[in-house]
C-alpha positions as CSV (number, residue, x, y, z in Angstrom):
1,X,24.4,-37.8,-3.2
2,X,23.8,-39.7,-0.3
3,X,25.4,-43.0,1.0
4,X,25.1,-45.1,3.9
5,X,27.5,-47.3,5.3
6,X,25.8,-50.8,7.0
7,X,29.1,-52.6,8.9
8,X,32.3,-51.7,8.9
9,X,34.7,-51.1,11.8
10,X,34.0,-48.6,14.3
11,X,36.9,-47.2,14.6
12,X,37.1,-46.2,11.5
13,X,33.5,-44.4,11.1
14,X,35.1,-41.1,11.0
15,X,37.7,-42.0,8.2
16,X,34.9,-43.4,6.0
17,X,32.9,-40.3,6.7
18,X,35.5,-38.0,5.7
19,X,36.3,-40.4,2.4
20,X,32.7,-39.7,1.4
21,X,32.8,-35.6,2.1
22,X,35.7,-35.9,-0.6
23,X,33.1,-37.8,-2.9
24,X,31.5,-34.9,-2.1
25,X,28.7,-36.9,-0.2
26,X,26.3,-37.0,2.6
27,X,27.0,-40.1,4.9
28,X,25.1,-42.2,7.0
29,X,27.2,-44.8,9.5
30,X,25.8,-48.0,10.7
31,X,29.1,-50.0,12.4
32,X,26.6,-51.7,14.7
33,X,23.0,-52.7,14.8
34,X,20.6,-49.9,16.7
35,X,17.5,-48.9,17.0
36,X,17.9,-45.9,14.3
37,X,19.1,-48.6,11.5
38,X,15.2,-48.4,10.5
39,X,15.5,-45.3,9.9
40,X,17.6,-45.7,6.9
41,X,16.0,-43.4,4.7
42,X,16.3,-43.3,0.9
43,X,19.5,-43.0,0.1
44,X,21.5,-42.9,-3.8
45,X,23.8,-46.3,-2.5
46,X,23.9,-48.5,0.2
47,X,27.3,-50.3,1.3
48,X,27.1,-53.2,3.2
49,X,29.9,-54.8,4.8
50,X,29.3,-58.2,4.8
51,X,32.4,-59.2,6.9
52,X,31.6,-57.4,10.1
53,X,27.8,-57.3,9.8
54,X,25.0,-59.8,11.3
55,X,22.8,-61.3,9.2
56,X,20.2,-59.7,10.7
57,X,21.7,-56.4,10.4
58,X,21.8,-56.8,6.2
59,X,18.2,-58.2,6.3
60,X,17.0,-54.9,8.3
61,X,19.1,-53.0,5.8
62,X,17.6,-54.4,2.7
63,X,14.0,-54.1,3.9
64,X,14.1,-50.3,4.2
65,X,15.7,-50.1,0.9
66,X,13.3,-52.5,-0.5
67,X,10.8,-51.3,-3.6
68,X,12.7,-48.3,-3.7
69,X,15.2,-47.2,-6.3
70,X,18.8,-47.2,-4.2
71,X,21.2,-48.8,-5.7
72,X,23.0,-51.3,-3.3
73,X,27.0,-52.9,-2.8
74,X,28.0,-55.6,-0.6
75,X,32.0,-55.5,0.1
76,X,33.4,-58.4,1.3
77,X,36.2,-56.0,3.1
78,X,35.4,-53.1,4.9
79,X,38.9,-51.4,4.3
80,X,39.1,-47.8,3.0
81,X,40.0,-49.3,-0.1
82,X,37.3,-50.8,-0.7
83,X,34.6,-48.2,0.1
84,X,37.1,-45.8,-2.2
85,X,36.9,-48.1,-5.0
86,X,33.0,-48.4,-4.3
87,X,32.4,-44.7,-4.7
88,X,34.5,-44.3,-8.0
89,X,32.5,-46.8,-9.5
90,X,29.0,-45.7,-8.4
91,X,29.6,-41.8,-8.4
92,X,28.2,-40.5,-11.1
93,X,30.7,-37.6,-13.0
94,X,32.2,-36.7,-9.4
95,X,35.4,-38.1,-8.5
96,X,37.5,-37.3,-5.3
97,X,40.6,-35.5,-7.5
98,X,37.9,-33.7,-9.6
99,X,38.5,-34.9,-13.0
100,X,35.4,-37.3,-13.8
């Protein structure tokens, strides 16, 4: 499965990286707008971080995604919490402890 991260603090890019390897996922990390945030791809989910992201940033987002099926979360809080609580609920059958 593939997720990518729109937002989010930068410092913690390589802890929410990480956090989705033990999802057992592929991740893409957008703390910032660049150039290569229109090459988003087709990912499974999209997390946006709504409270360290520009307008414009979730706008760009959501036209790459747009017409295709990925499934997409805004988070008001970009915490690790959050994202881990994000990935239980949208993983399908593959939790981080190995039980789903």
């Amino acid at each position: 499965m593939s997720v990518v991260i729109v937002g989010g603090n930068e410092c913690m890019v390589r802890q929410y990286k990480e956090l989705c390897k033990e999802y057992k996922c592929k991740a893409k990390i957008y703390p910032k707008m660049t150039g290569s945030l229109k090459n988003i791809g087709m990912p499974d989910l999209l997390v946006l971080f709504t409270d360290t992201v520009s307008h414009k940033m979730v706008r760009t987002a959501l036209e790459q995604t747009k017409g295709k099926p990925v499934r997409t979360v805004r988070s008001h809080t970009s915490s690790m919490n959050a994202l881990r609580g994000i990935l239980d609920e949208h993983m399908e059958g593959s939790g981080a402890d190995g039980y789903a």
